[in-house]
N, C-alpha and C positions, 0 to 999 in steps of 0.2 A: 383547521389543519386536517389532513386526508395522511390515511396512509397510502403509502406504495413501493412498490419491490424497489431495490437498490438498482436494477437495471434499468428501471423508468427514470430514477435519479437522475442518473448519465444524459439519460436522452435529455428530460429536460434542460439539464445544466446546460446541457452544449445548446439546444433548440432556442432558451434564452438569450445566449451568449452572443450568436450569430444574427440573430434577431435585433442584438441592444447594437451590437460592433463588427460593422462590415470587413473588417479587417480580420475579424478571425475563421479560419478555414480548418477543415480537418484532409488528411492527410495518412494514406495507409495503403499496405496490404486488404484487402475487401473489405472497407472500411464499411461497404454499402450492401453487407454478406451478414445475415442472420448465422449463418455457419462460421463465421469467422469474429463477430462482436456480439453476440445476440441480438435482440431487439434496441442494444444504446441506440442506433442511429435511425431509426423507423423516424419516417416524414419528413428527413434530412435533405434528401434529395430531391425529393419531388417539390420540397417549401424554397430551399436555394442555389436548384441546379446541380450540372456538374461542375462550374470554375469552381463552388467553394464544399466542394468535397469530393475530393480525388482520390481515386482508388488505382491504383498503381502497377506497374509489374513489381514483380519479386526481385526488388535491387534496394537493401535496407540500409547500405553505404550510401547509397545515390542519390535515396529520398531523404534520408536524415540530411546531406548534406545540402537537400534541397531546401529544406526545411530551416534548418541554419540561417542559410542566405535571405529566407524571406522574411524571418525575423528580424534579422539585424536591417532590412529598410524599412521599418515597419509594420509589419503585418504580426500577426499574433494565432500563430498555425497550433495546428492541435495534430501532434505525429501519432498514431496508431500504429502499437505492432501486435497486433492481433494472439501470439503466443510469444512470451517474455523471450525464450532461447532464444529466438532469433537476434535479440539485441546485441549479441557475440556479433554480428556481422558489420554494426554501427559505433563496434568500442571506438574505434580513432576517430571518428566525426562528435560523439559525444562526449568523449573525456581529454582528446584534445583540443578543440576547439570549442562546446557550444559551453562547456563548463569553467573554459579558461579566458576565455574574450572580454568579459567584463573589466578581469583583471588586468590583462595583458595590456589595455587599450585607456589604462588608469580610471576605469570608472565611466568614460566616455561612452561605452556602448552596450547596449543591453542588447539580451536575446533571449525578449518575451516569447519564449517557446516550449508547451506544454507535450511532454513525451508520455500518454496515455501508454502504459505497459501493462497485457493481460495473462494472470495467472491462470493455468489450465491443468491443475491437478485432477489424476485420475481416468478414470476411461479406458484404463487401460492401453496410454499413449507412450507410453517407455521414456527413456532416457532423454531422447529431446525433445520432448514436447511437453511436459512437465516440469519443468524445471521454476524454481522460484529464487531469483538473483539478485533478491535487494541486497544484502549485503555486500557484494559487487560495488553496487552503486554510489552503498552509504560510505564509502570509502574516498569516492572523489571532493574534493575541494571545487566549489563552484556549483553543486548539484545538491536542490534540497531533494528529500525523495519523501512521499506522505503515501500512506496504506490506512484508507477509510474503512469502518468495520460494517459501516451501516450505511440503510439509506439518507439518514437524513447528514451527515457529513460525507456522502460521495456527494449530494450534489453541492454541497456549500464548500466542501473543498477544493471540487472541479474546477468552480466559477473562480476562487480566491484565484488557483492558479493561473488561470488562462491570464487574470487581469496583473497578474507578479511580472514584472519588467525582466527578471531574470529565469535561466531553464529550471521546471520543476518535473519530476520524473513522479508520474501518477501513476499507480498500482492499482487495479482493483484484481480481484480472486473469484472467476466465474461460478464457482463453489456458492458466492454470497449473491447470486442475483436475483435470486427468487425471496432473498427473504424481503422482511417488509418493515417500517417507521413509516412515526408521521413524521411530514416532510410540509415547509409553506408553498404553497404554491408559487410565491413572487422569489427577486431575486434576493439572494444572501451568501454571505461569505463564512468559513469557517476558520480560524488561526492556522496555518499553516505553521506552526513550533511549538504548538500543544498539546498536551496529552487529557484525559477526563478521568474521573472517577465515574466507575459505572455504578458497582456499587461501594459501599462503606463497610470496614470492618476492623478489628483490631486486632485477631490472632494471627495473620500472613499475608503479606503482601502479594497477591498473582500479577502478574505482568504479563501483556499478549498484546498484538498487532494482528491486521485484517482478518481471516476467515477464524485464524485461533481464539480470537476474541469469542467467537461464537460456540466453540467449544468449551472454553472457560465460564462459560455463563453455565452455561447447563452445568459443571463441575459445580460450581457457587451452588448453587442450588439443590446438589446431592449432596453437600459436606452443610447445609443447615441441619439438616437429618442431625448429625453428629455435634451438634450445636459447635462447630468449628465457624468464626465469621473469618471471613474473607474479604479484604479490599483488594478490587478488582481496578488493573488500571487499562485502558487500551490507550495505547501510544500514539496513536493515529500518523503522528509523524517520527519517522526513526533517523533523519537528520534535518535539521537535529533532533537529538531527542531532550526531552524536557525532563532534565537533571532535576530540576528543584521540586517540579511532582513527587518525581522516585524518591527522593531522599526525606521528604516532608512527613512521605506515606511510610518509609521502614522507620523511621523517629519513630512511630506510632506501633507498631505492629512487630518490628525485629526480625525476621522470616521473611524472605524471596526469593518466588519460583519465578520463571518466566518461560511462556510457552509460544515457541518463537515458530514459523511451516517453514523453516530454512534445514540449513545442516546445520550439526553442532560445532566445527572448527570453523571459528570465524565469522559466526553469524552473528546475528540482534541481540540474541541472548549473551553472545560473549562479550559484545559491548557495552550491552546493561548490566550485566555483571560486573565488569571491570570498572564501570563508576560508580557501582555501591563499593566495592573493595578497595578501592584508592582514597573515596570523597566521605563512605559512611560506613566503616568498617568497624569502628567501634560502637554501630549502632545495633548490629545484629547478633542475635543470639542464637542461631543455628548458620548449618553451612550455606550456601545459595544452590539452590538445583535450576536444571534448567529441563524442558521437555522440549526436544526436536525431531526433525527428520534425522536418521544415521548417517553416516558421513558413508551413504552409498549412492549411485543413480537410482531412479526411476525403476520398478521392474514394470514386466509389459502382462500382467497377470494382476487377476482379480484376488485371487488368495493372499498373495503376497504386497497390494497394495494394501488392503487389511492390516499385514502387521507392520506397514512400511509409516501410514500415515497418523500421528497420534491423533486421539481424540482424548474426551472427557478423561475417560476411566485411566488413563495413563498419567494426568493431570491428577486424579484424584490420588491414584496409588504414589507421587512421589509427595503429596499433602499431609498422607497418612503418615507416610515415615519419618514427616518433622518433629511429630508429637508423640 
């Protein structure tokens, strides 16, 4: 097994995918733009043309709805939107229709259609071009949505997707492309409604999804110092999310933070809150804190992205205050 960055993940996944299944195509804004995806799609085009990888005008109603259509006759399209905001422009193609057809149509019709959505925190991109909307999404019925932390579940997750008969809303966080796992080189699938124990511990349960996952490690690893352990969980997927993990893991531990790259009104962290408080309420013995983004936009400044975006050390300061 080899290591390699979370970005090579992608490409392979898709490079396989289209390789094993003529049927699946990608589908984007500059799908074929190192500035717009990084490196995921390197050798895509030149190995299967342009019919199976179409880069687009800027019309994210028109190709989602493209996209739609050619799932539901078969084909197994891979949608790219290159920076998550923009998926504001595809809400009624994706929450009314490619999330509801299954049902609508009694079971009768799928729409093996994977909606690749890219995070682009930082840079100094402001208000919409940073934006991070899962929790938007985790809200529709008909739409699972998965956020890999690493490389070696982007590309087992990718793949799981693409081959799911129903729409699955893929997240990764340009943040995480350079880092690195080992990864097999052949093909494999990841559970798309599981979550992992990264590490084991029994004084606090942390909970974190994509890029924050990576932040929480590095925290884990400052609070041994303080012989505080930590079990660390990454959600990989946050719908659903996998209740029986969280609850298995506070039985043990009693204490949960969750450090969610959304806002706090209504994000991941208030949903994994709200099922330890209903489901395992009586299992905890401090309050639940959560670490988020503020319930502000984006600023378009370097200083103030700084205090905008948490890391470790703010993870660790709400750790301290359990004990």
């Amino acid at each position: 097994m080899r290591r390699i960055s979370y970005g090579k993940a992608i490409n392979e996944a898709l490079f396989q995918m289209m390789e094993l299944d003529e049927k699946v195509f990608l589908i984007g804004v500059g799908v074929n733009s190192p500035w717009y995806v990084g490196k995921t799609t390197e050798r895509i085009s030149e190995t299967f043309g342009e019919q199976r990888i179409i880069d687009t005008p800027v019309s994210e109603n028109g190709i989602t709805g493209f996209s739609i259509g050619a799932a539901i006759t078969g084909m197994r399209p891979v949608l790219v939107f290159p920076r998550m905001d923009f998926m504001y422009y595809a809400m009624d193609q994706l929450c009314n229709h490619a999330s509801n057809l299954n049902y609508s149509f009694g079971g009768r019709l799928s729409v093996p259609l994977t909606i690749r959505s890219i995070i682009n925190r930082g840079g100094e991109q402001a208000a919409q071009h940073s934006q991070a909307l899962q929790s938007i999404f985790m809200h529709m019925p008909g739409l699972k949505v998965v956020m890999p932390a690493d490389a070696y579940d982007a590309k087992g997750m990718l793949i799981a997707a693409i081959k799911e008969d129903n729409p699955i809303l893929y997240i990764d966080d340009r943040w995480l492309y350079d880092t690195e796992s080992e990864v097999p080189e052949e093909i494999y699938t990841v559970p798309l409604n599981k979550g992992k124990i990264i590490e084991e511990g029994d004084d606090l349960t942390l909970v974190a999804s994509s890029y924050m996952v990576f932040e929480a490690k590095k925290a884990v690893d400052e609070l041994k110092k303080n012989n505080i352990k930590v079990e660390l969980i990454d959600l990989r997927s946050i719908k659903p999310l996998d209740s029986e993990l969280l609850l298995e893991s506070i039985a043990k531990t009693g204490r949960l933070i969750i450090a969610d790259g959304t806002w706090k009104t209504g994000g991941v962290a208030a949903e994994v809150s709200a099922i330890i408080a209903s489901e395992g309420f009586d299992l905890l013995k401090a309050p639940i804190k959560r670490v988020t983004l503020p319930d502000l936009p984006a600023p378009a400044s370097a200083p103030l992205e700084k205090a905008y975006y948490p890391v470790c050390e703010n993870i660790i300061k709400e750790i301290k205050n359990l004990f």
